[in-house]
C-alpha positions in Angstrom: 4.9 -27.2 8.8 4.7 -26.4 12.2 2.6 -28.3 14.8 -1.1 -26.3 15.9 -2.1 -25.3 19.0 1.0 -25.1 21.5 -0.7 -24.6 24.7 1.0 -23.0 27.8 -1.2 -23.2 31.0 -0.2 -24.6 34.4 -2.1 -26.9 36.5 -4.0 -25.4 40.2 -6.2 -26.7 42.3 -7.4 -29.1 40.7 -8.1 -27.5 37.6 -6.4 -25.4 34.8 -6.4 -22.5 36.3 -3.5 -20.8 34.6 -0.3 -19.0 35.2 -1.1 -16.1 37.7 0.0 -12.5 37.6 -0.6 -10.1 40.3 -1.2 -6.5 39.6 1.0 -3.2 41.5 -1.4 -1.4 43.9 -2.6 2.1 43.0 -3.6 1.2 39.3 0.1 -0.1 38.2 1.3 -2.7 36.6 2.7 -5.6 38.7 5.9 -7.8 38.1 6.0 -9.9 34.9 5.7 -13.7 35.3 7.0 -16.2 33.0 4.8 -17.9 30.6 7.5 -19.7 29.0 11.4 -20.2 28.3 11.2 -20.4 25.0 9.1 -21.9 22.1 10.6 -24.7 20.2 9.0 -23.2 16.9 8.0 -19.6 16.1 4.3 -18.9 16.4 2.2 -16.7 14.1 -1.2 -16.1 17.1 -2.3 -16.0 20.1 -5.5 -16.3 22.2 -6.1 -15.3 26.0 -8.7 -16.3 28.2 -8.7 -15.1 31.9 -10.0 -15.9 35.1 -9.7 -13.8 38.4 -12.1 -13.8 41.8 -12.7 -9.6 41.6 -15.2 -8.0 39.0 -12.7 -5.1 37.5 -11.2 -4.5 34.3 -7.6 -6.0 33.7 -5.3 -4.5 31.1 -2.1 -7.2 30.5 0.9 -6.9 28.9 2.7 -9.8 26.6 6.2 -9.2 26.9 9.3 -10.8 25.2 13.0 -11.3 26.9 15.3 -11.8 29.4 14.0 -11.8 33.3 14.3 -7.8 33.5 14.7 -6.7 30.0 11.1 -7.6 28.7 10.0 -5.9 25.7 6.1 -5.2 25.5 5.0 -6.5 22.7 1.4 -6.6 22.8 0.0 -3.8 25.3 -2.8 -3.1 27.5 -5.2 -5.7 25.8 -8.3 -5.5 28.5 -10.6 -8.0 29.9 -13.4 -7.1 32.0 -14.7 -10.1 35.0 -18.3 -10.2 35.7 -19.6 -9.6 38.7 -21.7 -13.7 38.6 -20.8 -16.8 39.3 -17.4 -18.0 37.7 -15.6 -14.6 37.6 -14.1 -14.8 34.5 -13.7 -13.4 31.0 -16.4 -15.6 28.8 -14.1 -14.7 25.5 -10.6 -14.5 24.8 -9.3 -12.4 21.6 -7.2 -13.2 19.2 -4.4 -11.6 17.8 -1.9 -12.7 14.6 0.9 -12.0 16.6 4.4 -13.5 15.6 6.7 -14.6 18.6 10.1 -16.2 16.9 11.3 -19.4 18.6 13.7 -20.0 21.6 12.5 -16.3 23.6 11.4 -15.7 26.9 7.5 -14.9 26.6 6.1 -13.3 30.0 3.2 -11.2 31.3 2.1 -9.1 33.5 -1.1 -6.6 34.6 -3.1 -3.5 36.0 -6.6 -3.6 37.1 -8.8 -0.8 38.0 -8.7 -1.0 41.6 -6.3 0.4 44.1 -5.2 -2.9 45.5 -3.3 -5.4 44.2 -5.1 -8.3 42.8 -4.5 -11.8 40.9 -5.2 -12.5 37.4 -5.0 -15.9 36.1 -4.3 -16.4 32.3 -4.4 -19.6 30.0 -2.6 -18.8 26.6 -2.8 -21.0 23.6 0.2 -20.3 21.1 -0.2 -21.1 17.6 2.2 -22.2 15.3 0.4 -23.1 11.9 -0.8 -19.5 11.8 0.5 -18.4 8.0 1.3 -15.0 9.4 4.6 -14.4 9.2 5.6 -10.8 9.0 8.3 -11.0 6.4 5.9 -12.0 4.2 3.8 -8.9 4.9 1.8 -10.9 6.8 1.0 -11.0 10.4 2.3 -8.8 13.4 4.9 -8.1 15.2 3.3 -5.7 18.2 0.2 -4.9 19.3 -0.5 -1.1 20.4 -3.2 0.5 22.5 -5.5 3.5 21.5 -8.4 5.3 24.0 -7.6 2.8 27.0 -7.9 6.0 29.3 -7.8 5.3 32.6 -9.4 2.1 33.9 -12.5 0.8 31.0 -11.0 2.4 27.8 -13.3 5.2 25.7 -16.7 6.0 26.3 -18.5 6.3 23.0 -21.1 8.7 22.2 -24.5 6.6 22.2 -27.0 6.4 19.2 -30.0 7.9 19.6 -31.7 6.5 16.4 -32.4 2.9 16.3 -30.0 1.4 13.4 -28.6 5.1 13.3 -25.1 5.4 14.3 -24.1 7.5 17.1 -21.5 10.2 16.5 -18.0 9.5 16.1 -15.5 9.4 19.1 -11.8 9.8 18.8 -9.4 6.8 19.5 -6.4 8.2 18.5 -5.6 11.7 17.4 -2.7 10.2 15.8 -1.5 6.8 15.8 2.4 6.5 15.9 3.6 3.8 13.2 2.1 2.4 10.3 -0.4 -0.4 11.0 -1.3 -3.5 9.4 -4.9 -3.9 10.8 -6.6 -3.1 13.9 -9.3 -5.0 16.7 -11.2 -3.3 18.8 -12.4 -4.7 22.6 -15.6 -3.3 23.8 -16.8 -2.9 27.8 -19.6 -1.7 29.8 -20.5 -1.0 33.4 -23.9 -1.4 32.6 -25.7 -4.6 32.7 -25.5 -6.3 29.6 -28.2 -8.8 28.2 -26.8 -12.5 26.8 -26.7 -12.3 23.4 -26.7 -8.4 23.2 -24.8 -7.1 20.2 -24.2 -3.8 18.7 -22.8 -2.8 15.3 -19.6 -0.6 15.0 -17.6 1.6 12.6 -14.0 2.6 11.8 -13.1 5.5 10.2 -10.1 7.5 9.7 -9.4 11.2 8.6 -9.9 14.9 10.5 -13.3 15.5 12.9 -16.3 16.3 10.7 -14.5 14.3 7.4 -14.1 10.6 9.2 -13.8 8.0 5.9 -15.0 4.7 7.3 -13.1 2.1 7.2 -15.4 -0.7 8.0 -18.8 -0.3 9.2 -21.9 -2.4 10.3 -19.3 -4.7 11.6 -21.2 -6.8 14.7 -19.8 -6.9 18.9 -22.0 -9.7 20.7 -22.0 -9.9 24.7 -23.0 -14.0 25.1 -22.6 -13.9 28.8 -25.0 -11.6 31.1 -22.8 -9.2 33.4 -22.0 -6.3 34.1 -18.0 -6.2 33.7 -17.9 -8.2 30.7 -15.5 -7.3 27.4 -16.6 -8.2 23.5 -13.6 -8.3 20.8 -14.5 -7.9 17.0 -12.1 -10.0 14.4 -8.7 -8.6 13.8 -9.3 -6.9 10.3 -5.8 -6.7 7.9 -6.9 -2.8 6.9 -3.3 -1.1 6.7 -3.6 2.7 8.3 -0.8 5.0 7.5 1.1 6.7 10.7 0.0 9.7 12.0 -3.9 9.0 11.0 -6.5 10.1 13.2 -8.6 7.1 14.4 -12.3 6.8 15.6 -15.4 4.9 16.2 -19.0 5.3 16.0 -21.9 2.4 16.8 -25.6 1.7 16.1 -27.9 -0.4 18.6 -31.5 -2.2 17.8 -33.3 -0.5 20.4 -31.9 2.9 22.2 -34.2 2.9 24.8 -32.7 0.1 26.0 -29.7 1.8 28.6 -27.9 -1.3 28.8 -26.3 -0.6 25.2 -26.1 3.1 25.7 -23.2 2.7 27.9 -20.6 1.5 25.9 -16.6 1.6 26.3 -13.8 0.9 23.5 -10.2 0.6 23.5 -8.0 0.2 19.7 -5.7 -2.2 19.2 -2.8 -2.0 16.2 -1.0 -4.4 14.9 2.3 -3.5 13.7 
């Protein structure tokens, strides 16, 4: 019905290098920059890929509007750089976000360091995505859980190979009913190409979590240390006001490269 793959990057130096944001020093959010005008059709997803010159963890915004009167509508999504070569975030994620036609669609970021710094972003908008939220399908906002302060939530580590680790707390509460979660994973340790872990969702007070979803795989397939993993975005509703948390299982604890493991929880509404 609607064409695919509606692609909004700008051109630089020679190569894509994609609409830039800059982040507010001190750890803030910088100014939003325009991504587009408006959309000819609505679109039902959208995928992020980054690229930046400093290894820190990025949290953006995607905001809808007006020049001033932006509404966040997907929040604190994080990327991590590696500290090699290119500089950039291997993976994008994916979320079934709907954006109706003919609005303003901008964004903007914070980073973990005190200075300001540049972030470079190539979006892809999708408009054959069947996700449209008034047919109980698809998103219209994406909220943050356990993003803390700069690298999101550490989890407790396994100690038990193929034994999950205890379960950490995302969210003691989350604040509106949600259609289905992703979760974005980051380290400060070194992480080995092709490294993976298996994670778990579960819902309901400490000592009685219900799991959600479990033995569900995160794979790092670049070697850094800064580097982010997403999992799917899984269409499991979760009533308001639900505790959330997360546990994970490695192959090998001995191996401290996958015992130092961060998560952040991502809604969609």
């Amino acid at each position: 019905m609607y064409p695919n793959l509606l692609a909004l990057s700008q051109e630089g130096n020679g190569y894509p290098l994609g609409v830039t944001s800059t982040s507010g020093s001190s750890s803030n959010k910088g100014s939003w920059v325009q991504l587009s005008s408006g959309l000819a059709v609505p679109t039902f997803c959208f995928r992020n890929v980054c690229w930046g010159t400093d290894e820190y963890r990025y949290f953006f915004d995607l905001g809808i509007g007006s020049a001033g009167n932006e509404v966040v509508i997907a929040q604190d999504i994080m990327y991590a750089l590696d500290h090699g070569y290119w500089n950039f975030a291997y993976d994008g994620f994916t979320f079934p976000l709907y954006i109706p036609p003919n609005v303003r669609i901008a964004v903007r970021h914070k980073d973990s360091d005190s200075s300001a710094r540049n972030l470079y972003h190539h979006f892809t908008f999708d408009g054959g995505y069947p996700g449209n939220p008034d047919m109980n399908m698809g998103i219209r906002k994406v909220i943050a859980y356990g993003v803390g302060s700069n690298r999101g939530t550490h989890l407790t580590a396994p100690t038990v190979n193929y034994t999950y680790g205890a379960w950490t707390e995302l969210s003691s509460g989350i604040s509106e009913d949600a259609k289905g979660f992703l979760v974005i994973f980051s380290s400060d340790t070194a992480i080995d190409d092709g490294a993976g872990i298996w994670f778990s969702v579960g819902i309901g007070s400490s000592g009685n979590e219900e799991e959600l979803v479990g033995w569900m795989p995160a794979t790092w397939n670049y070697y850094g240390y800064n580097t982010c993993s997403s999992s799917s975005f899984y269409f499991i509703k979760i009533k308001s006001g639900t505790r959330v948390s997360l546990r994970y299982m490695i192959h090998d604890v001995n191996k401290d490269v996958l015992n130092n493991v961060y998560a952040a929880l991502y809604l969609g509404v």
